[in-house]
mmCIF entry with sequence, helices, sheets and N, C-alpha, C, O atoms, coordinates in Angstrom:
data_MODEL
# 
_entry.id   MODEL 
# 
_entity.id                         1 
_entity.type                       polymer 
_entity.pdbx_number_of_molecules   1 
# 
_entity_poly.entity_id                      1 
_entity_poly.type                           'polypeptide(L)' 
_entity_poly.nstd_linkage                   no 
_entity_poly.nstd_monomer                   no 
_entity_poly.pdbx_seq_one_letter_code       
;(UNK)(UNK)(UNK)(UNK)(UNK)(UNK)(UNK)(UNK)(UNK)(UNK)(UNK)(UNK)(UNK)(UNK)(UNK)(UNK)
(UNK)(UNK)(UNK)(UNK)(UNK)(UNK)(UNK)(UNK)(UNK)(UNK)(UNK)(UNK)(UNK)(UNK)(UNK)(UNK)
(UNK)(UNK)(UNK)(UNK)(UNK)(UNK)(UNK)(UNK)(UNK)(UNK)(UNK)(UNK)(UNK)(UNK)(UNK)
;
_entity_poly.pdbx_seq_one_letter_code_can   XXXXXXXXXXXXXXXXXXXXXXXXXXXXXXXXXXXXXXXXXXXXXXX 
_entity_poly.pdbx_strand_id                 A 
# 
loop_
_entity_poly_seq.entity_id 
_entity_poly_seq.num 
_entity_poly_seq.mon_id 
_entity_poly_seq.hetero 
1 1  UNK n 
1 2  UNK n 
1 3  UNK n 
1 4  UNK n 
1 5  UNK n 
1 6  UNK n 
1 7  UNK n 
1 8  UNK n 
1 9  UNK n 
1 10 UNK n 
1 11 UNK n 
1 12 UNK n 
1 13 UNK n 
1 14 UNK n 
1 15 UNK n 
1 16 UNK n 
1 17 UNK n 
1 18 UNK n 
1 19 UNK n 
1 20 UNK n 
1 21 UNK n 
1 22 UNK n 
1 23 UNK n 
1 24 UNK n 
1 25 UNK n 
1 26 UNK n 
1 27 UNK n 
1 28 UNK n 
1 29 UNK n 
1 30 UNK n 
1 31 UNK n 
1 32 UNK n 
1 33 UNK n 
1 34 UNK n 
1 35 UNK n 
1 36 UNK n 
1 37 UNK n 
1 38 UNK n 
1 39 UNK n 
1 40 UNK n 
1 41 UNK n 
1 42 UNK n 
1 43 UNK n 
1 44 UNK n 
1 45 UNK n 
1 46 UNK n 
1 47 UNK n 
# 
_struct_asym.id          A 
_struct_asym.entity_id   1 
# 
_struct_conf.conf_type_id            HELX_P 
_struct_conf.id                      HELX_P1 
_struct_conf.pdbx_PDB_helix_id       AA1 
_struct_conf.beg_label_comp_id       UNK 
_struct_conf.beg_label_asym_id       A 
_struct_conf.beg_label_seq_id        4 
_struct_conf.pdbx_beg_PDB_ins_code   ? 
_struct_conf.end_label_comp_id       UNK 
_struct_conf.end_label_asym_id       A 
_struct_conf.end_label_seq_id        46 
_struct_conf.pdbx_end_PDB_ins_code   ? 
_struct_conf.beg_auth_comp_id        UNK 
_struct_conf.beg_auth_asym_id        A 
_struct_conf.beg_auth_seq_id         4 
_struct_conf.end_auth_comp_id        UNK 
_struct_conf.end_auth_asym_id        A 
_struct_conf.end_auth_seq_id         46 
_struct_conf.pdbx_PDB_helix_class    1 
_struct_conf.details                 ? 
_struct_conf.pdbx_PDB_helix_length   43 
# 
_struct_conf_type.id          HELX_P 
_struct_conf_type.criteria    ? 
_struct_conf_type.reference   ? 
# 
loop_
_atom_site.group_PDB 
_atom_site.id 
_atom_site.type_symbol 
_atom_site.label_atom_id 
_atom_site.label_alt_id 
_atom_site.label_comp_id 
_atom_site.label_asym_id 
_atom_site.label_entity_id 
_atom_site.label_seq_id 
_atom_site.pdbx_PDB_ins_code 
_atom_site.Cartn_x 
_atom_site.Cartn_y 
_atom_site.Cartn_z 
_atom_site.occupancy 
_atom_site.B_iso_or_equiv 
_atom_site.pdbx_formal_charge 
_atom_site.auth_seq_id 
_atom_site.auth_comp_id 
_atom_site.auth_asym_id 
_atom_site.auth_atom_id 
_atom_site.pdbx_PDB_model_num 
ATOM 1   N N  . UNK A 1 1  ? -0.565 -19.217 -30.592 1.00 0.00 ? 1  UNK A N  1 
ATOM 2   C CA . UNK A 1 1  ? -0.161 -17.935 -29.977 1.00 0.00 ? 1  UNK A CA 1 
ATOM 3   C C  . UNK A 1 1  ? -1.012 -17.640 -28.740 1.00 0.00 ? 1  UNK A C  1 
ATOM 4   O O  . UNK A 1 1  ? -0.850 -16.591 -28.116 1.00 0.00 ? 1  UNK A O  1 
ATOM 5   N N  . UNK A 1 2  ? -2.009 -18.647 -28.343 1.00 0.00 ? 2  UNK A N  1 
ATOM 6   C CA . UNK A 1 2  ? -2.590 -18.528 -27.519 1.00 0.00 ? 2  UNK A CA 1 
ATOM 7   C C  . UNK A 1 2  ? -2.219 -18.735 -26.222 1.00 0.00 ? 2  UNK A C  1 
ATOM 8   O O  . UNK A 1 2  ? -2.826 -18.259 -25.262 1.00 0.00 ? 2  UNK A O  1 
ATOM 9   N N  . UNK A 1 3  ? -1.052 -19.563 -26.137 1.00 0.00 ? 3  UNK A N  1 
ATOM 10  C CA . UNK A 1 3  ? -0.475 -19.971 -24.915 1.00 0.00 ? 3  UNK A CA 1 
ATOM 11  C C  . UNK A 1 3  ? 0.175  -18.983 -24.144 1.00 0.00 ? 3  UNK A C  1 
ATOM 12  O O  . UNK A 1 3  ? -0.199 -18.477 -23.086 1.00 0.00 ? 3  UNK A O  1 
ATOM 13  N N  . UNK A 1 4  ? 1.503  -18.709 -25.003 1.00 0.00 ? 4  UNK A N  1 
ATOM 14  C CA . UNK A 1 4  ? 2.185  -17.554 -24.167 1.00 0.00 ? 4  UNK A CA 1 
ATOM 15  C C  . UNK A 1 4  ? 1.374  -16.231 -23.757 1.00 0.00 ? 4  UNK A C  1 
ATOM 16  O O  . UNK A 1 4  ? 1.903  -15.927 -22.687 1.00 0.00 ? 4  UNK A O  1 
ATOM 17  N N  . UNK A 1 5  ? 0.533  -15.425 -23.981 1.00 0.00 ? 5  UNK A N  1 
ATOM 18  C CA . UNK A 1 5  ? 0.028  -14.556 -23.425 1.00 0.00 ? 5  UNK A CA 1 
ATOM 19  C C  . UNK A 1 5  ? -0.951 -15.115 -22.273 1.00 0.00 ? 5  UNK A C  1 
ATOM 20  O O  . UNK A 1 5  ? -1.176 -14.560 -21.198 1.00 0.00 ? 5  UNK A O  1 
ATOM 21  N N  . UNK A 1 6  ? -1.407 -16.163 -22.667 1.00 0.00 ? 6  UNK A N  1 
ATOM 22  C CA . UNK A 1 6  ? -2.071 -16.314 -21.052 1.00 0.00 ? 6  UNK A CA 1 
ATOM 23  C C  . UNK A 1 6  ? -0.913 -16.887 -20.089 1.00 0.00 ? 6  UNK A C  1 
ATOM 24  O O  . UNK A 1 6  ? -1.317 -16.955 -18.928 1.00 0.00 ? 6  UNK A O  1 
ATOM 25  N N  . UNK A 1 7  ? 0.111  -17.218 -20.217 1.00 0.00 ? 7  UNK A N  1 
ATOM 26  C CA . UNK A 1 7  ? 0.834  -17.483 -19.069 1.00 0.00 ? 7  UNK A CA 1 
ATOM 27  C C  . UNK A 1 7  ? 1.599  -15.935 -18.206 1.00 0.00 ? 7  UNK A C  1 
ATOM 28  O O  . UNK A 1 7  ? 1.938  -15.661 -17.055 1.00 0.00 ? 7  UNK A O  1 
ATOM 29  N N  . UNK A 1 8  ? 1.597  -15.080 -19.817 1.00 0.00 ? 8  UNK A N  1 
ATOM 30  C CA . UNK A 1 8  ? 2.497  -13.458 -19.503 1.00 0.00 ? 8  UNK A CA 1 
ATOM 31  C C  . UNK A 1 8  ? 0.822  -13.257 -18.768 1.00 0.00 ? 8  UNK A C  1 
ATOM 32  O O  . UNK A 1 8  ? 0.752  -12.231 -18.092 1.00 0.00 ? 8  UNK A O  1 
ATOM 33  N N  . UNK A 1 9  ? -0.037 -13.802 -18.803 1.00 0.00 ? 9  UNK A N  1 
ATOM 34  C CA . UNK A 1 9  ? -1.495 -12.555 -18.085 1.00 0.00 ? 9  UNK A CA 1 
ATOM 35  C C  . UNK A 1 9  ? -1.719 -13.134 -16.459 1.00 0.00 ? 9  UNK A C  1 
ATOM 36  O O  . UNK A 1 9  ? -2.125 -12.452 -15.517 1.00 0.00 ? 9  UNK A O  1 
ATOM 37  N N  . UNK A 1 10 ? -1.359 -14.483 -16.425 1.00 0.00 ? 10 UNK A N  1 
ATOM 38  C CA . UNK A 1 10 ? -1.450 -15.212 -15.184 1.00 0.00 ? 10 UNK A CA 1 
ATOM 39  C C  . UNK A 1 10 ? -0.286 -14.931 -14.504 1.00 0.00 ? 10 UNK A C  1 
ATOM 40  O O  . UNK A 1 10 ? -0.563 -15.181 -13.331 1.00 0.00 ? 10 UNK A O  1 
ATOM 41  N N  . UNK A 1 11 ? 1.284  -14.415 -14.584 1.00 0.00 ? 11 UNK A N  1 
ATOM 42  C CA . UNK A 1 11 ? 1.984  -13.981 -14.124 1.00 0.00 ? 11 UNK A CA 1 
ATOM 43  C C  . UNK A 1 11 ? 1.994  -12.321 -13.613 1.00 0.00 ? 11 UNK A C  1 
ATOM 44  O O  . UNK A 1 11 ? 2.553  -11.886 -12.605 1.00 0.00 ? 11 UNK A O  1 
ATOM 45  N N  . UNK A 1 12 ? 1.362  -11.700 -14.422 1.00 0.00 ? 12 UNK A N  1 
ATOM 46  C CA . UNK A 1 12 ? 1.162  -10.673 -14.215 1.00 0.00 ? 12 UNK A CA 1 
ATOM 47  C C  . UNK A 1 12 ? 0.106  -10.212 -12.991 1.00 0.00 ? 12 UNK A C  1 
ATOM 48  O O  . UNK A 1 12 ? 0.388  -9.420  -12.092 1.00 0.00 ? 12 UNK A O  1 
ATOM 49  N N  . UNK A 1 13 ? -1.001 -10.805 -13.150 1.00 0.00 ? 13 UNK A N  1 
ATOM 50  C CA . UNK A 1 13 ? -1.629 -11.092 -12.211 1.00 0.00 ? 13 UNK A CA 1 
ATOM 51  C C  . UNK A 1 13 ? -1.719 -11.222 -10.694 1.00 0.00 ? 13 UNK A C  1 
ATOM 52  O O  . UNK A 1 13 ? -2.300 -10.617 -9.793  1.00 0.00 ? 13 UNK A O  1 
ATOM 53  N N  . UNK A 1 14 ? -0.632 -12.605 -10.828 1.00 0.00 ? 14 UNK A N  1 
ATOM 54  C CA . UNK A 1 14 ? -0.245 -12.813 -9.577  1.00 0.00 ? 14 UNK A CA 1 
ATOM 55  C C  . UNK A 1 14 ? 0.961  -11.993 -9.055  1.00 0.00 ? 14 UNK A C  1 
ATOM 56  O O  . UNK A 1 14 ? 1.382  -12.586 -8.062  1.00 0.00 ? 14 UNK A O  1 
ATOM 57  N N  . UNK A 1 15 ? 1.790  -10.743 -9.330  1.00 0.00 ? 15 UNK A N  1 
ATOM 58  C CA . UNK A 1 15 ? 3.082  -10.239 -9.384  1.00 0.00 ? 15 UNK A CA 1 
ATOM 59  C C  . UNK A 1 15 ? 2.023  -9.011  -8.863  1.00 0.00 ? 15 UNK A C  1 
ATOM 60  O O  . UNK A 1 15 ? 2.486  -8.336  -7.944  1.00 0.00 ? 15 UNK A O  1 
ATOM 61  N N  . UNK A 1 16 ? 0.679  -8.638  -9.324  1.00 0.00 ? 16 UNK A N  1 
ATOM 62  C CA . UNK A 1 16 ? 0.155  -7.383  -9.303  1.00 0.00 ? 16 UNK A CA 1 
ATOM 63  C C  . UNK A 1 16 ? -0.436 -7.817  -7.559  1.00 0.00 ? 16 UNK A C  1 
ATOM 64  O O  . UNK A 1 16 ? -0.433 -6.981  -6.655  1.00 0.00 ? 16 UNK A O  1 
ATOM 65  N N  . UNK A 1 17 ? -0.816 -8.985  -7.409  1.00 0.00 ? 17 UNK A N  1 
ATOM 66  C CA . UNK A 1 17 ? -1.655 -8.650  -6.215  1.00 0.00 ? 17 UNK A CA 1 
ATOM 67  C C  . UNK A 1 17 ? -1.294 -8.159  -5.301  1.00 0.00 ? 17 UNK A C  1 
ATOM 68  O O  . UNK A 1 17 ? -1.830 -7.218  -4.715  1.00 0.00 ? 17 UNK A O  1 
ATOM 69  N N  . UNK A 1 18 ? 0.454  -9.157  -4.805  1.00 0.00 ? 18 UNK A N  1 
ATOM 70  C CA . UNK A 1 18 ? 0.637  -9.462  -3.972  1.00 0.00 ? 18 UNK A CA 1 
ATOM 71  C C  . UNK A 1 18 ? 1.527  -7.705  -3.701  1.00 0.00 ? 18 UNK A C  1 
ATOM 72  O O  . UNK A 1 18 ? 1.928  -7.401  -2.578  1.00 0.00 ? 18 UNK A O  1 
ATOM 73  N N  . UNK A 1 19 ? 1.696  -6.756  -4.906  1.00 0.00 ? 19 UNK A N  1 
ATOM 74  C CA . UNK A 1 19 ? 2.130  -5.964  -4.768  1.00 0.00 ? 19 UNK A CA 1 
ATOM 75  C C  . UNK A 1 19 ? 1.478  -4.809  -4.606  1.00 0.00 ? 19 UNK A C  1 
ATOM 76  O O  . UNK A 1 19 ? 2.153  -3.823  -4.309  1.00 0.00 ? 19 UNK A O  1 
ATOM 77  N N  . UNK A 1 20 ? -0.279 -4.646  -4.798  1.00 0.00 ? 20 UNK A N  1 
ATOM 78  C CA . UNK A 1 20 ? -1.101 -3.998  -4.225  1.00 0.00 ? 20 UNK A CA 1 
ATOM 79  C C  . UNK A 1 20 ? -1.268 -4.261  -2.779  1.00 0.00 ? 20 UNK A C  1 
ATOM 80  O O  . UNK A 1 20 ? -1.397 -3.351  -1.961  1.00 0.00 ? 20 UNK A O  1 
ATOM 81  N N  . UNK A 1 21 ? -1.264 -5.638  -2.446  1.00 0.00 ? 21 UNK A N  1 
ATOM 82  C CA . UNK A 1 21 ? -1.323 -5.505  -1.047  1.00 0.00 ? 21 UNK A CA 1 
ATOM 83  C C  . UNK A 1 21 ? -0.379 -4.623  0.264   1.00 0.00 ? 21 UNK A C  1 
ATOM 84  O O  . UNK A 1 21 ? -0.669 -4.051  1.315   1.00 0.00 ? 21 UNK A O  1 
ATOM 85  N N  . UNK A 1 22 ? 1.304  -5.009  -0.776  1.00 0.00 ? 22 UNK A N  1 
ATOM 86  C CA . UNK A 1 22 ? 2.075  -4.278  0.080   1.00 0.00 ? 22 UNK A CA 1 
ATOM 87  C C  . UNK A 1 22 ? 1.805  -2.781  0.003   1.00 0.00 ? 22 UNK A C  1 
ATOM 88  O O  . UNK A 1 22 ? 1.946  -2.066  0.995   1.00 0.00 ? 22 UNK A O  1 
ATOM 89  N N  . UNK A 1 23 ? 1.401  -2.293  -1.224  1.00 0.00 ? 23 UNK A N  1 
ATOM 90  C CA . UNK A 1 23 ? 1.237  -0.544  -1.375  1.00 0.00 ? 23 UNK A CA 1 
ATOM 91  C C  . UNK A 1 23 ? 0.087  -0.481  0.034   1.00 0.00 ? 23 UNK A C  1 
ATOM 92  O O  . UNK A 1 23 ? 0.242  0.175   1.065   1.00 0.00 ? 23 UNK A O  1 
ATOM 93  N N  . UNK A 1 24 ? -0.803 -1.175  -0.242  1.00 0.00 ? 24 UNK A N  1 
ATOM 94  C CA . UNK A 1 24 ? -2.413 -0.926  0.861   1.00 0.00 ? 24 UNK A CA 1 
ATOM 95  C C  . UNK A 1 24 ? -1.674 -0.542  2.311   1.00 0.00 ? 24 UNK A C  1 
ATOM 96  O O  . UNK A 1 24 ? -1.918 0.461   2.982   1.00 0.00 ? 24 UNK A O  1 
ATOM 97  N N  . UNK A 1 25 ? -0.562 -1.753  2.672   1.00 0.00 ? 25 UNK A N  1 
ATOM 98  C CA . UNK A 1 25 ? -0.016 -1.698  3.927   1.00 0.00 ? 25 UNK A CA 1 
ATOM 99  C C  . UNK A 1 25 ? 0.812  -0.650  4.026   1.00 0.00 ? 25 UNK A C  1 
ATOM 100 O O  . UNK A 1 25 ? 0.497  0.083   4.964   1.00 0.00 ? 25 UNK A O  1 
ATOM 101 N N  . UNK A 1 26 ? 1.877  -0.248  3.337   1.00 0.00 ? 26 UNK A N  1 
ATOM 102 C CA . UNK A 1 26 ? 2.371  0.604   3.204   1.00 0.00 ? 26 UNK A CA 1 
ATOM 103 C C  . UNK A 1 26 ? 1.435  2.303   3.630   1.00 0.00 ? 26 UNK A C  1 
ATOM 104 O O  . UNK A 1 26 ? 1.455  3.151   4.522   1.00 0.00 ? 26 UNK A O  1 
ATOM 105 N N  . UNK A 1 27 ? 0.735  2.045   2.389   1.00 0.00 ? 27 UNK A N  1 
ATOM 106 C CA . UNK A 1 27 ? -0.438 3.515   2.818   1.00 0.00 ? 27 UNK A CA 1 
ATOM 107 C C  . UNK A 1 27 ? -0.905 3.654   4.314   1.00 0.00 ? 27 UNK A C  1 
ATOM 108 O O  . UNK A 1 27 ? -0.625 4.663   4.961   1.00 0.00 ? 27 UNK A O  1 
ATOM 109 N N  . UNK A 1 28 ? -1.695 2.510   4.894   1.00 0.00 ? 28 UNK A N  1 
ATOM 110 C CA . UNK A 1 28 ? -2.403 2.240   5.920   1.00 0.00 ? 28 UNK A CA 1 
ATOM 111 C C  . UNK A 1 28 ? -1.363 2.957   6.942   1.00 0.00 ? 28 UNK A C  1 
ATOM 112 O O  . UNK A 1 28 ? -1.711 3.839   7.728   1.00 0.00 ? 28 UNK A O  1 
ATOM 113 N N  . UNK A 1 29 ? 0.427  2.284   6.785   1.00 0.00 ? 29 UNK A N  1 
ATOM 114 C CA . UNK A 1 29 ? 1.335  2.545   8.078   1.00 0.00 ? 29 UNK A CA 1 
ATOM 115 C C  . UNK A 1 29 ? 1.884  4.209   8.258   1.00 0.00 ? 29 UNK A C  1 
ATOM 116 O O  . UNK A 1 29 ? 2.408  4.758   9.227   1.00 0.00 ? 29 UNK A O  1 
ATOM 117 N N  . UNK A 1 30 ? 1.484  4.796   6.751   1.00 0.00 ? 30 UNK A N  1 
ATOM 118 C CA . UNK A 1 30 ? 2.130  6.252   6.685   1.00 0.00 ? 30 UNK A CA 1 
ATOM 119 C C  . UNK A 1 30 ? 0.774  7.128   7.423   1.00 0.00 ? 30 UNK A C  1 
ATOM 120 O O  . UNK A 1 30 ? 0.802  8.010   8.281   1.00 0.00 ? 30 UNK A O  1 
ATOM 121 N N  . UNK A 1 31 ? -0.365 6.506   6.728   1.00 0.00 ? 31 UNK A N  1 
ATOM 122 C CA . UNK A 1 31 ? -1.398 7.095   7.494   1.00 0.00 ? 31 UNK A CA 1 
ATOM 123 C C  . UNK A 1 31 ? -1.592 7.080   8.697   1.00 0.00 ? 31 UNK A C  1 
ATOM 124 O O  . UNK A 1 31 ? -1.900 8.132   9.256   1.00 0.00 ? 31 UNK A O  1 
ATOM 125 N N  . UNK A 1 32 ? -1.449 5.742   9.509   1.00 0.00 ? 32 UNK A N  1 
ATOM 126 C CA . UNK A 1 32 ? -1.123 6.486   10.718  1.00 0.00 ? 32 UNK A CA 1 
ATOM 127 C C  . UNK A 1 32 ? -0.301 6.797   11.398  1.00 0.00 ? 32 UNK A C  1 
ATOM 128 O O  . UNK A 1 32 ? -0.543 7.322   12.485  1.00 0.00 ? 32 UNK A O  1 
ATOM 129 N N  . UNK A 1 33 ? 0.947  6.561   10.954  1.00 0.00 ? 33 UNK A N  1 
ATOM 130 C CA . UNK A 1 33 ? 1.946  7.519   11.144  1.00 0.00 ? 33 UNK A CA 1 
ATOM 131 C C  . UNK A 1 33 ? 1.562  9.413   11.091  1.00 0.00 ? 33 UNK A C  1 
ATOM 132 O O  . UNK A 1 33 ? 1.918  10.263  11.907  1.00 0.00 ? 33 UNK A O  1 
ATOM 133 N N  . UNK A 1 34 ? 0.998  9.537   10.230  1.00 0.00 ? 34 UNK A N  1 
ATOM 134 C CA . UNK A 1 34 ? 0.620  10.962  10.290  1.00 0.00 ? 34 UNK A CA 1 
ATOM 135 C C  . UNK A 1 34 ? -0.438 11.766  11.002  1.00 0.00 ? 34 UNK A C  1 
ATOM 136 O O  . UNK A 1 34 ? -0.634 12.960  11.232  1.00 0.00 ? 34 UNK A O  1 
ATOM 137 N N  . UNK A 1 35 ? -1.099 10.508  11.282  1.00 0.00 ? 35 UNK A N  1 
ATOM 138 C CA . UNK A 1 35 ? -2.087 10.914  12.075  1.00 0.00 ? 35 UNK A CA 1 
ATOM 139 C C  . UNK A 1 35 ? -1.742 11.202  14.036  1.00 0.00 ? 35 UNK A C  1 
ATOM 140 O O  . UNK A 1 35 ? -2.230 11.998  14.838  1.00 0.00 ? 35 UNK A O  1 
ATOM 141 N N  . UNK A 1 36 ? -0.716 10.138  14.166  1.00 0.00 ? 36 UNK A N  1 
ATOM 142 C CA . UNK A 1 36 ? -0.239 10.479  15.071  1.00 0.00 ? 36 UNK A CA 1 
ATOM 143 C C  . UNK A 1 36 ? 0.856  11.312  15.060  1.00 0.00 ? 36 UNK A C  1 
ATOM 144 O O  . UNK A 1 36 ? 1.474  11.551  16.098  1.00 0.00 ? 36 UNK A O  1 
ATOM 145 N N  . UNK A 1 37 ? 1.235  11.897  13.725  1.00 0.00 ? 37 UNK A N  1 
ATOM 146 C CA . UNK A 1 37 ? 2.564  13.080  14.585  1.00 0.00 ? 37 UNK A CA 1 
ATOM 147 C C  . UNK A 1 37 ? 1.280  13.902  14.474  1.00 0.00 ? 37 UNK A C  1 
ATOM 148 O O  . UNK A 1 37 ? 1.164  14.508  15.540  1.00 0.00 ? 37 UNK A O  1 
ATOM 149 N N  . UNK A 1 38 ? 0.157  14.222  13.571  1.00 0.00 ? 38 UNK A N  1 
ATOM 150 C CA . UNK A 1 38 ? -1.217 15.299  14.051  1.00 0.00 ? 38 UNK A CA 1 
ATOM 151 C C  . UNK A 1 38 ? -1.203 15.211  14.945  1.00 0.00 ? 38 UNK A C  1 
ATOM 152 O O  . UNK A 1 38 ? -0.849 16.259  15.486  1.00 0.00 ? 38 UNK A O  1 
ATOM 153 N N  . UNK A 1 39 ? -1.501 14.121  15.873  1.00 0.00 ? 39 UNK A N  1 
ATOM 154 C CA . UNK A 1 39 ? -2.195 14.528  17.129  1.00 0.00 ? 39 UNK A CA 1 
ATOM 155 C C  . UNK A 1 39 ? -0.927 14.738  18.164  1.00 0.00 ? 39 UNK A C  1 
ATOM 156 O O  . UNK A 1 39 ? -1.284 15.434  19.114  1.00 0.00 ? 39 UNK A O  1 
ATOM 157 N N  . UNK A 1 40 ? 0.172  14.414  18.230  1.00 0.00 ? 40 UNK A N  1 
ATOM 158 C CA . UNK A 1 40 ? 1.217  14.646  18.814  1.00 0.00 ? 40 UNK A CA 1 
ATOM 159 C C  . UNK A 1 40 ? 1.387  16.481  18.891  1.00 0.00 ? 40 UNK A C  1 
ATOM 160 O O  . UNK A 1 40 ? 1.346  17.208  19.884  1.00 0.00 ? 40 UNK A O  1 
ATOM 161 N N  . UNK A 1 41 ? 1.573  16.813  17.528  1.00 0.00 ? 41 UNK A N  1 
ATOM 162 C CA . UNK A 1 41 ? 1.383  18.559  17.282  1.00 0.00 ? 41 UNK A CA 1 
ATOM 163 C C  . UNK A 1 41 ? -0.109 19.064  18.113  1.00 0.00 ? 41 UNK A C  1 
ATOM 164 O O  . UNK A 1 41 ? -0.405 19.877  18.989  1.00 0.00 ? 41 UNK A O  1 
ATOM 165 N N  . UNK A 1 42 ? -0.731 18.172  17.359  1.00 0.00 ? 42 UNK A N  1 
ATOM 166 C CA . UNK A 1 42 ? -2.061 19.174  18.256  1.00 0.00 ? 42 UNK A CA 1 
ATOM 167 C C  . UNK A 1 42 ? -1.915 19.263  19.917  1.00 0.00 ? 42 UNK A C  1 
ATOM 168 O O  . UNK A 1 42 ? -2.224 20.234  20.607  1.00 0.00 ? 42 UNK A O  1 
ATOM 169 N N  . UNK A 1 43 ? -1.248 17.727  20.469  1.00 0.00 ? 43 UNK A N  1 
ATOM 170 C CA . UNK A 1 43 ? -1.138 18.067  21.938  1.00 0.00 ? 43 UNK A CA 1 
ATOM 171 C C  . UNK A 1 43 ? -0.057 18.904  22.597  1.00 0.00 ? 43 UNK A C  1 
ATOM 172 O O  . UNK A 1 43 ? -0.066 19.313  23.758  1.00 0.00 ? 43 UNK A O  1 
ATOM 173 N N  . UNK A 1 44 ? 0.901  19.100  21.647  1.00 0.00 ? 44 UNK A N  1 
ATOM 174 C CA . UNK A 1 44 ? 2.188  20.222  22.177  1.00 0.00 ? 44 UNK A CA 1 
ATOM 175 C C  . UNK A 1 44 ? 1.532  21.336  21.760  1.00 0.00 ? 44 UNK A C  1 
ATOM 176 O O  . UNK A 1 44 ? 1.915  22.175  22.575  1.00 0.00 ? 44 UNK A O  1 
ATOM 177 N N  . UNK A 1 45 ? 0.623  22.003  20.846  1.00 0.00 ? 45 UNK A N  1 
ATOM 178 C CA . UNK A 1 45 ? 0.198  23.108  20.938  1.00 0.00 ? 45 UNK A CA 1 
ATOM 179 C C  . UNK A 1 45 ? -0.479 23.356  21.830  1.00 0.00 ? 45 UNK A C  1 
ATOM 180 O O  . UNK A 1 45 ? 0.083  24.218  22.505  1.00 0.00 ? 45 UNK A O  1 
ATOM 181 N N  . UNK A 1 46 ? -1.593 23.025  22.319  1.00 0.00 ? 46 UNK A N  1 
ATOM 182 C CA . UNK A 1 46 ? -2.598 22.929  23.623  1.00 0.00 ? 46 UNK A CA 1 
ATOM 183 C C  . UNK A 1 46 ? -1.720 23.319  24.861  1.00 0.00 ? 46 UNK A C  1 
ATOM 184 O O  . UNK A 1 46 ? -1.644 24.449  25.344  1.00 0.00 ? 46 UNK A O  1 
ATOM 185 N N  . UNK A 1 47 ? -0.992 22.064  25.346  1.00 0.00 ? 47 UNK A N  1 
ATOM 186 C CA . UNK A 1 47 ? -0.439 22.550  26.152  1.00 0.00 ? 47 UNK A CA 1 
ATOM 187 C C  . UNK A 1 47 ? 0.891  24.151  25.847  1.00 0.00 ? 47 UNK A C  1 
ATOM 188 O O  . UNK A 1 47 ? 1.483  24.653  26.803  1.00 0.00 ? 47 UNK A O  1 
# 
């Protein structure tokens, strides 16, 4: 019984990384996305 759970833990694994990475990128592109409509707002208020 030792086999199948390490193959379900080594799949899992590799299914988790590659899908934290996309969340990281994901986050990274909204963040600055927001940061620039901030500063977009902050420069139409100013002027």
């Amino acid at each position: 019984m030792s086999g199948p759970p390490q193959r379900g833990g080594r799949s899992a694994a590799r299914a988790a990384v590659p899908r934290r990475q996309g969340r990281l990128t994901l986050s990274k592109l909204g963040v600055r996305d927001r940061t620039r409509a901030v500063l977009k707002a902050f420069e139409l208020q100013l002027v």
